[in-house]
Backbone as CSV, one residue per row, in Angstrom:
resi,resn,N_x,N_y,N_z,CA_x,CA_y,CA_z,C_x,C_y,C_z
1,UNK,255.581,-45.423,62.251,254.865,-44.267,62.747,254.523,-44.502,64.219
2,UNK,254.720,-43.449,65.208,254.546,-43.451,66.521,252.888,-42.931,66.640
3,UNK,252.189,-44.036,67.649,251.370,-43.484,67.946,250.942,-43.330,69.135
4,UNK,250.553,-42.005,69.753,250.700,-41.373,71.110,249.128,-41.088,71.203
5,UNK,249.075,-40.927,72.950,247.962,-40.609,73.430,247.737,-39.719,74.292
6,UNK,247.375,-38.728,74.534,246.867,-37.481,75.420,245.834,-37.650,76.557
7,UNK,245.998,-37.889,77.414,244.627,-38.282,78.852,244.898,-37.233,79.539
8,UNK,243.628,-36.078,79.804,243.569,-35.189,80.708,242.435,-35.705,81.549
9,UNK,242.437,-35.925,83.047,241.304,-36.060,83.849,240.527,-34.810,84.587
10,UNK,240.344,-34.415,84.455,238.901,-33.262,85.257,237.987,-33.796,85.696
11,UNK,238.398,-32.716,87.437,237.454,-33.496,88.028,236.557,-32.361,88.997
12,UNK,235.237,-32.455,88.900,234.640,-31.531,88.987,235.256,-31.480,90.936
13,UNK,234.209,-29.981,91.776,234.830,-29.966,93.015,233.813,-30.749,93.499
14,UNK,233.145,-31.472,93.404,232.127,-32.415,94.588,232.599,-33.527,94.313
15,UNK,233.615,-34.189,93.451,234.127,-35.295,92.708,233.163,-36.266,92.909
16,UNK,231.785,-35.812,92.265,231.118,-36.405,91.730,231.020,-36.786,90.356
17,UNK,231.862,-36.243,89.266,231.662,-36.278,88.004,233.309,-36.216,87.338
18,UNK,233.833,-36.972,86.723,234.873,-37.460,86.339,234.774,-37.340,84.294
19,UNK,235.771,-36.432,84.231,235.838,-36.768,82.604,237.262,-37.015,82.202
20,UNK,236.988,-37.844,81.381,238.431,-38.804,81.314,238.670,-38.110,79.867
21,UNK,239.710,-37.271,79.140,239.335,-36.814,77.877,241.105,-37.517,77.206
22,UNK,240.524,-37.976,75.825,241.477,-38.617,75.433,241.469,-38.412,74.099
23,UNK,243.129,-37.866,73.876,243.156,-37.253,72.246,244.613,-38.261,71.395
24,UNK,244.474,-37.966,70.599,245.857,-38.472,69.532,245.472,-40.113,69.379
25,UNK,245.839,-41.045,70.035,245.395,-42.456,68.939,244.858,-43.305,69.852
26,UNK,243.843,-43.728,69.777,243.664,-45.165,70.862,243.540,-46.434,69.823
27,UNK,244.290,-47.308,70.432,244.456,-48.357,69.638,244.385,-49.457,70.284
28,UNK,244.438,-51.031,70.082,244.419,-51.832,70.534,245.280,-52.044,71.423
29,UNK,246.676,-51.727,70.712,248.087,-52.116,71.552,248.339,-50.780,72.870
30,UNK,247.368,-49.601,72.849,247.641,-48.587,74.043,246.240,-48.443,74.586
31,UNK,245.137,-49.356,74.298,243.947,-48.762,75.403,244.268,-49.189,76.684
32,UNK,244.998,-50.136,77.301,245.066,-50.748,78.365,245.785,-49.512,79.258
33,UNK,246.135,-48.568,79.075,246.810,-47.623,79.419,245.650,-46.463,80.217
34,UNK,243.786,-46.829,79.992,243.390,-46.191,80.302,242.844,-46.761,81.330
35,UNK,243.168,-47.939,81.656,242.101,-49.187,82.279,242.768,-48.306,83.866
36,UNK,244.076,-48.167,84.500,243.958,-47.488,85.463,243.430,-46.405,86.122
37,UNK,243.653,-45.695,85.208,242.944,-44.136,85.151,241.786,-43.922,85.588
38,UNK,240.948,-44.864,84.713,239.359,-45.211,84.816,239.184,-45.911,86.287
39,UNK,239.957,-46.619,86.244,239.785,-47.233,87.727,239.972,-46.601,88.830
40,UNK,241.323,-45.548,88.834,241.484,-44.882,90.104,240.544,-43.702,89.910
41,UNK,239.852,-43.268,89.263,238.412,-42.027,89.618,237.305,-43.075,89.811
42,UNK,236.846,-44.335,89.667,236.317,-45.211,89.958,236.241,-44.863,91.376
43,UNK,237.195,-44.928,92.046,237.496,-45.186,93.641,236.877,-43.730,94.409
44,UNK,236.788,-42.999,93.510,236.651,-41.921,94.125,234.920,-41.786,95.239
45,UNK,234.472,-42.704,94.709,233.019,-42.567,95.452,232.306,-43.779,94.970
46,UNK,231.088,-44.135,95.335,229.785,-44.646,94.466,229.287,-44.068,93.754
47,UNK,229.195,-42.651,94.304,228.207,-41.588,93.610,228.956,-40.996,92.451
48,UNK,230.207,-41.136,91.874,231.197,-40.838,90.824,230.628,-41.691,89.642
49,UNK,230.506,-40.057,88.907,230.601,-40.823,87.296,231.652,-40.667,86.269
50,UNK,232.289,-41.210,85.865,232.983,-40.932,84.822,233.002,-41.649,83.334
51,UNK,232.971,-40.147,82.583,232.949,-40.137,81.273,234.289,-40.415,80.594
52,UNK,234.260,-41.222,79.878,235.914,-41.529,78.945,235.174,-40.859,77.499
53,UNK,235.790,-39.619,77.280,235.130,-38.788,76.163,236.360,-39.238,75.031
54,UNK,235.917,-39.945,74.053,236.913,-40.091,72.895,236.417,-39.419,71.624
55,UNK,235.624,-38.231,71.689,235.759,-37.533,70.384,236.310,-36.549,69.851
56,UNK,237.317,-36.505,70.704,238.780,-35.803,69.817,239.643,-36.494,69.665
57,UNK,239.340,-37.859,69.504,240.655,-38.751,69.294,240.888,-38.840,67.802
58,UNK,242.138,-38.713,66.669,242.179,-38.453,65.751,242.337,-39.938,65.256
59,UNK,242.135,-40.605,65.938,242.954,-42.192,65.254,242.642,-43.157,66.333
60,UNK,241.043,-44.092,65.956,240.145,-44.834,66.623,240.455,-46.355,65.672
61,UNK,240.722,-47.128,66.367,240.649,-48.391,66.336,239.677,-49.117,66.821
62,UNK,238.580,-49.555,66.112,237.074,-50.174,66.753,237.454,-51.366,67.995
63,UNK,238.559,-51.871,67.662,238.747,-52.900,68.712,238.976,-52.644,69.849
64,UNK,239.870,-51.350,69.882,240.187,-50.668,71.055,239.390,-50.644,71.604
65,UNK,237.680,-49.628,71.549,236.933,-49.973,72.187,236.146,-50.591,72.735
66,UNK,236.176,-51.427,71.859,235.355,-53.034,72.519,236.759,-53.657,73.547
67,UNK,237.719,-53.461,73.556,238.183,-53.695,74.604,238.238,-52.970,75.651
68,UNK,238.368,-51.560,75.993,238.491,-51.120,77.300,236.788,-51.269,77.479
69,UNK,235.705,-51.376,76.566,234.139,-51.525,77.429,234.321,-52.956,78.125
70,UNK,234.936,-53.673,77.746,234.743,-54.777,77.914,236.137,-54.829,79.670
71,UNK,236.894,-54.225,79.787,237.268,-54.025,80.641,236.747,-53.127,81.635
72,UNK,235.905,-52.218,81.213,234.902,-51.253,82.065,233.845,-52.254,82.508
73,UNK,233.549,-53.313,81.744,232.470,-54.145,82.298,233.035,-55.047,82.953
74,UNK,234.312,-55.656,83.006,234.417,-56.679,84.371,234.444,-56.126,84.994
75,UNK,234.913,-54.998,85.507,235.293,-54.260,87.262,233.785,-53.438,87.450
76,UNK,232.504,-53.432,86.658,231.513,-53.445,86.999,230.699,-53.828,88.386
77,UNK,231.653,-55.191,88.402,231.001,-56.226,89.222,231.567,-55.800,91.104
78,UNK,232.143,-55.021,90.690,232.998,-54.299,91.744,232.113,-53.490,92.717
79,UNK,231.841,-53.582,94.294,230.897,-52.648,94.848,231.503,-51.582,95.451
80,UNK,230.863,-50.751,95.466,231.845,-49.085,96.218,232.349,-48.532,94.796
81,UNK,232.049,-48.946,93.538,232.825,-48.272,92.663,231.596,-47.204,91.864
82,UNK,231.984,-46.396,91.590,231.058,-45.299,90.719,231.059,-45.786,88.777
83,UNK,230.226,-45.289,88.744,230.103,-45.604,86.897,230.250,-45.296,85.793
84,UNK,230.687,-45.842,84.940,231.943,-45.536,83.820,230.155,-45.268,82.218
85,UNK,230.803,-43.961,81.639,229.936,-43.776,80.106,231.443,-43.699,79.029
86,UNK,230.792,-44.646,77.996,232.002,-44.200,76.798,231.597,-42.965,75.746
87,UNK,232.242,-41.925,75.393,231.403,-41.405,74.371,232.480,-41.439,73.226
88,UNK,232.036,-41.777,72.342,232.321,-41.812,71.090,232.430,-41.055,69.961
89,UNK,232.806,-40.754,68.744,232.541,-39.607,68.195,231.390,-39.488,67.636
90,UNK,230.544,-38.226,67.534,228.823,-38.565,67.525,227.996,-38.059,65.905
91,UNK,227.139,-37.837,65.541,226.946,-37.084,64.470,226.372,-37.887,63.342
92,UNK,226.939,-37.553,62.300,226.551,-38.447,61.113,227.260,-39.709,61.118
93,UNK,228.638,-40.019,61.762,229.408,-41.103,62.196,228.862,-41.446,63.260
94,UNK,228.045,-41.840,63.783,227.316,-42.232,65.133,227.358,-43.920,64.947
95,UNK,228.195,-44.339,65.314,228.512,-46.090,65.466,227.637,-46.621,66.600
96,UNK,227.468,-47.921,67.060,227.669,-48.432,68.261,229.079,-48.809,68.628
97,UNK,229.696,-48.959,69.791,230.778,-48.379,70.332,231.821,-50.114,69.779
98,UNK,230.834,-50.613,69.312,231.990,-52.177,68.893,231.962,-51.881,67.858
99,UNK,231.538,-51.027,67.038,231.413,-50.850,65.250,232.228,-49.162,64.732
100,UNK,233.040,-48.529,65.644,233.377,-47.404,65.242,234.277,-47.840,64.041
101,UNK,234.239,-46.377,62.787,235.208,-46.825,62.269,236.215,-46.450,62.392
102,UNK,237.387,-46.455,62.083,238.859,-46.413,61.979,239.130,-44.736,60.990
103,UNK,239.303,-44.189,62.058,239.533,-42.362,61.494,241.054,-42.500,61.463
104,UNK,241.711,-41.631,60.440,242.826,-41.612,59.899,243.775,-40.450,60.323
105,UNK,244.837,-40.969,61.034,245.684,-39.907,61.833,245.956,-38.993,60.183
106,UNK,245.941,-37.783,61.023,246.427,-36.319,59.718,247.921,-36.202,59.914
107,UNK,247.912,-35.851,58.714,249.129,-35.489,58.309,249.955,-34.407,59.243
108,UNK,251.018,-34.768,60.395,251.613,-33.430,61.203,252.759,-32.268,60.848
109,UNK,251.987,-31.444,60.999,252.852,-29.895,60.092,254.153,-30.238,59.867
110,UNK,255.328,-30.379,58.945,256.410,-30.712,59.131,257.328,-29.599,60.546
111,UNK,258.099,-30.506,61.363,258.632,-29.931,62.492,260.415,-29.784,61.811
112,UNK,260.437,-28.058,62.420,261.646,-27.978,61.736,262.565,-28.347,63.223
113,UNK,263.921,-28.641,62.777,264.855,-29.186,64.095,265.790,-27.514,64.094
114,UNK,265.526,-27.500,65.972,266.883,-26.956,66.577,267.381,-26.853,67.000
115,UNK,268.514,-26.590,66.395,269.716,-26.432,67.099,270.543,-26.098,67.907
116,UNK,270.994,-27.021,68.934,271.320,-27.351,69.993,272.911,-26.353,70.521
């Protein structure tokens, strides 16, 4: 089974405020894929915040996120850079962000093939 990831960045017009929105699977073996992203709206100011919003992600791997926080926290140490929030999916599933659990990719509509 392939698992894919969706990153749209929006960025407000004072590019003061950065939302990083990320859908379809984050996993151990593809969070590193966000570590740039995050970094280049990083650059955008001091005064830049950006949000990595993961609650439309259909398929969360807890490790995943303890790894890209944990990569959001070395380049912390970084000056001139603006500041990174994780959000998580929230509600009655309300984890801390090293304890999410593991949501189960859905079943995709069968795709009919055509012909070429």
């Amino acid at each position: 089974m392939k698992h894919t990831m969706s990153v749209v960045v929006q960025v407000d017009l004072d590019a003061t405020d950065v939302r990083v929105l990320v859908t379809g699977c984050l996993t151990e073996a593809n969070q590193h894929v966000l570590h740039p992203v995050i970094g280049r709206a990083r650059t955008l100011g001091p005064a830049v915040h950006v949000r990595v919003d993961l609650d439309s992600v259909r398929h969360l791997q807890p490790a995943a996120v303890t790894l890209l926080r944990a990569a959001v926290d070395h380049e912390a140490a970084s000056p001139g850079l603006g500041t990174v929030s994780i959000s998580a999916p929230a509600g009655p599933r309300a984890h801390p962000l090293g304890e999410l659990p593991v949501r189960p990719l859905r079943d995709p509509a069968p795709r009919t093939a055509l012909a070429a």
